[in-house]
N, C-alpha and C positions, 0 to 999 in steps of 0.2 A: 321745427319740433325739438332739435337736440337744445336748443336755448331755452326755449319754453321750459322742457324738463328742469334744465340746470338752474334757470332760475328757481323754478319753485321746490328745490330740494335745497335750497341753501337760504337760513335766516335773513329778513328782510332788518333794517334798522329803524329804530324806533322816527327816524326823522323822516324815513319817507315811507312810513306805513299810513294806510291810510287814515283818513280823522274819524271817521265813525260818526256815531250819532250821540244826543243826548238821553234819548226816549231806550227803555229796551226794546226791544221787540216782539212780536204778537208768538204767544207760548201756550201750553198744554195748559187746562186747569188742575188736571187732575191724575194722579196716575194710573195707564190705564188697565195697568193690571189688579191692583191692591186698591182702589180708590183713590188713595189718599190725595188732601191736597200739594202739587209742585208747588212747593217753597220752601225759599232759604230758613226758614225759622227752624229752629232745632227741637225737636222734644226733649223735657228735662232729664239727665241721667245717658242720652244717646250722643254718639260722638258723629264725626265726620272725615270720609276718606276721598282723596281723587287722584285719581289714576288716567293716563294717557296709554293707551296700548295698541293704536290706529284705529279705524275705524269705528267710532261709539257705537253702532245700532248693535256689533257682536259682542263687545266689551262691557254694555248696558245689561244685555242676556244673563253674563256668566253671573252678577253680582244679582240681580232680583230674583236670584231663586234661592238663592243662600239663606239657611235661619239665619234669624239675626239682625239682617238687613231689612230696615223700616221704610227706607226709600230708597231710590236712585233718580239720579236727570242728566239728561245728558246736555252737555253746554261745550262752550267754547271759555278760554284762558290762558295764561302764562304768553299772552303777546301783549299787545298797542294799542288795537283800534276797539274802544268801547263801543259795545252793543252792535257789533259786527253780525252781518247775515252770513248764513253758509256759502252762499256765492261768494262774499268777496273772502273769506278763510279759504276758501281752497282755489283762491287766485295767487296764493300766496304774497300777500300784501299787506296781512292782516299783523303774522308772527304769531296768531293763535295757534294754540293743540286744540285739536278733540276730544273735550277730556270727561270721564262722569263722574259726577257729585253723588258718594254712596254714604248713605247715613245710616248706623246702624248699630246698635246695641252691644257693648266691651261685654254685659252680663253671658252674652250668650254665644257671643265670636269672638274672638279676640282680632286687634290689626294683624298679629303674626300670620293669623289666617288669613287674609283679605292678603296681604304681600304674598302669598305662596301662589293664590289665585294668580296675582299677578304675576309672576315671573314665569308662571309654570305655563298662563294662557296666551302667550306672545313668545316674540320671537324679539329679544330685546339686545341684537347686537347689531339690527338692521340700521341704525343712524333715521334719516331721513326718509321711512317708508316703513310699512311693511306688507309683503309676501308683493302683491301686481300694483297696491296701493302704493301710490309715490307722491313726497310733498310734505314741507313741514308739519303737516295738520296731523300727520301719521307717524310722529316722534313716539319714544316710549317714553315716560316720565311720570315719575315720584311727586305729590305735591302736598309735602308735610302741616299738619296743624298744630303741631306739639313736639316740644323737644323729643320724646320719647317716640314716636313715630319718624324723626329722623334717625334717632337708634338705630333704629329699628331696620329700617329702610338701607341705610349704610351696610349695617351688620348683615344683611338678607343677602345684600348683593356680592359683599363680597364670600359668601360660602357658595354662592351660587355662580359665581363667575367661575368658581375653580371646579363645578363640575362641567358645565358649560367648556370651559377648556381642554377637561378630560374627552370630550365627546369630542373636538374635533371642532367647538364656535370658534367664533372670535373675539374680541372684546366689547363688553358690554356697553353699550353708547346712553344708557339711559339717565336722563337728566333727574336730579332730586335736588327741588328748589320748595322755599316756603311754598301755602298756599295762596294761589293768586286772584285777584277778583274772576268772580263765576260771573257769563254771562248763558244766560239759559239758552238752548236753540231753540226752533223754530214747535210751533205743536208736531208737525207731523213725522219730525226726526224720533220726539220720546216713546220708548216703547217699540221702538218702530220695528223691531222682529218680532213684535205680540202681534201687533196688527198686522204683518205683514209674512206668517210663518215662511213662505218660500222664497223670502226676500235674501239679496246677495250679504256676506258675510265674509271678509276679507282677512280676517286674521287667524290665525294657530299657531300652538305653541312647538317648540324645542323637541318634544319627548321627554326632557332630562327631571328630574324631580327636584325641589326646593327644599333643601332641609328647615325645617322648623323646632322649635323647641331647644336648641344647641348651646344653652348662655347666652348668644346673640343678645 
């Protein structure tokens, strides 16, 4: 068991991750809270955010309630193996996060606000886990689509490292890389604390508060 754990809390390499497939995989039509259709197409004028924070089905939650937010999907990305199923991501073999695709209106939220979600809803100095969740697929991680949402993201973390500090964290482990091909999960992962209200839910934040608005 103690090798099992250590392997799968430590990045696999891209040479012996597994190969994946060519086809994606069978997914949701539709979202099931708001209708709309899962997919990659953007509406004109709306942008796009992805965030890894552990476990997507509570990190899905926090961002589909928010004005603003026109979608959400939760997928797999930032590893190897295309078109990976959730079994083999949480074999750790894949190198994927957990990560959700949140699309949503600059008119009416800004990212500032969607990073505050984020830092303030995780616990983002756990490295390879978070809270009983363990395993690279439970990283926290940034995945920028614009220079200015790395700004952004850089600038965020480090005002919020230093209260995190003040509280008594540790340092902040979270990974901000471009963003990486989205592979969608499975249907019955999206939404899946809509359809599922007293389903498990693995993640929470710090306590600490995220300054926003600061020049950042």
């Amino acid at each position: 068991m103690f090798t099992l754990t250590r392997k799968k809390t430590e990045m696999i390499s891209a040479d012996k991750a597994l190969s994946g497939r060519s086809e994606p995989i069978p997914t949701a039509d539709t979202h099931f809270v708001n209708g709309r259709p899962l997919t990659l197409d953007v509406p004109e004028g709306l942008e796009v955010a992805v965030f890894g924070m552990g476990c997507f089905w509570g990190v899905e939650r926090m961002f589909w309630t928010l004005e603003g937010v026109w979608l959400t999907i939760v997928g797999y990305g930032a590893g190897f193996t295309p078109n990976a199923t959730y079994e083999e991501v949480c074999s750790g073999m894949t190198g994927h996060n957990e990560i959700v695709r949140v699309v949503y209106d600059p008119d009416v939220i800004s990212y500032e606000s969607l990073l505050k979600v984020f830092w303030e809803g995780h616990d983002p100095t756990q490295g390879m886990r978070q809270g009983n969740d363990r395993g690279t697929q439970y990283r926290s991680g940034i995945y920028y689509t614009t220079p200015e949402q790395k700004r952004l993201a850089d600038a965020t973390k480090a005002d919020f490292e230093t209260r995190l500090a003040q509280a008594g964290y540790g340092t902040i482990t979270t990974e901000i890389e471009p963003a990486c091909e989205f592979f969608m999960a499975e249907g019955y992962h999206q939404q899946y604390l809509a359809k599922n209200p007293a389903g498990y839910c693995g993640i929470g934040g710090t306590g600490v508060t995220c300054p926003i608005g600061t020049g950042a």
